[in-house]
C-alpha positions, 0 to 999 in steps of 0.5 A: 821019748822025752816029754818034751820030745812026746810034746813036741810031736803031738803039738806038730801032729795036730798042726799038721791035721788041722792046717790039712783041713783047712786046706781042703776047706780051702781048695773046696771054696775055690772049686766053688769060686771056678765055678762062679758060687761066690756065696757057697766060696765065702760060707766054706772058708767060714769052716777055718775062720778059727783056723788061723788063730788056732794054728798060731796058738799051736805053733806058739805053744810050740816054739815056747815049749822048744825054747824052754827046753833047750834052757834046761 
């Protein structure tokens, strides 16, 4: 495997992990929203506030990282 390819793979992986994550934080907020714990809600997706804008970085690295390559 290429390094660009290794990259790629791992930048994908972590994304992958990282938007998982989220999701369960996700789906543990609105288990406790169902149950009427708007506080207990809020204050877990407090655990992926960074999520988003990290997910961005990943996916930007990514996408810049393919498009390099492919000028090669």
């Amino acid at each position: 495997m290429d390094r660009t390819t290794a990259a790629l793979t791992a930048n994908i992986a972590a994304l992958a992990d990282l938007l998982a994550e989220a999701a369960k934080h996700a789906a543990e907020a609105a288990e406790a929203m169902a149950v009427g714990n708007r506080n207990l809600a809020v204050g877990t997706l407090l655990q992926i506030q960074q999520t988003v804008p990290d997910a961005k970085a990943i996916m930007d690295a990514t996408f810049a990282l393919h498009r390099v390559a492919g000028q090669r």
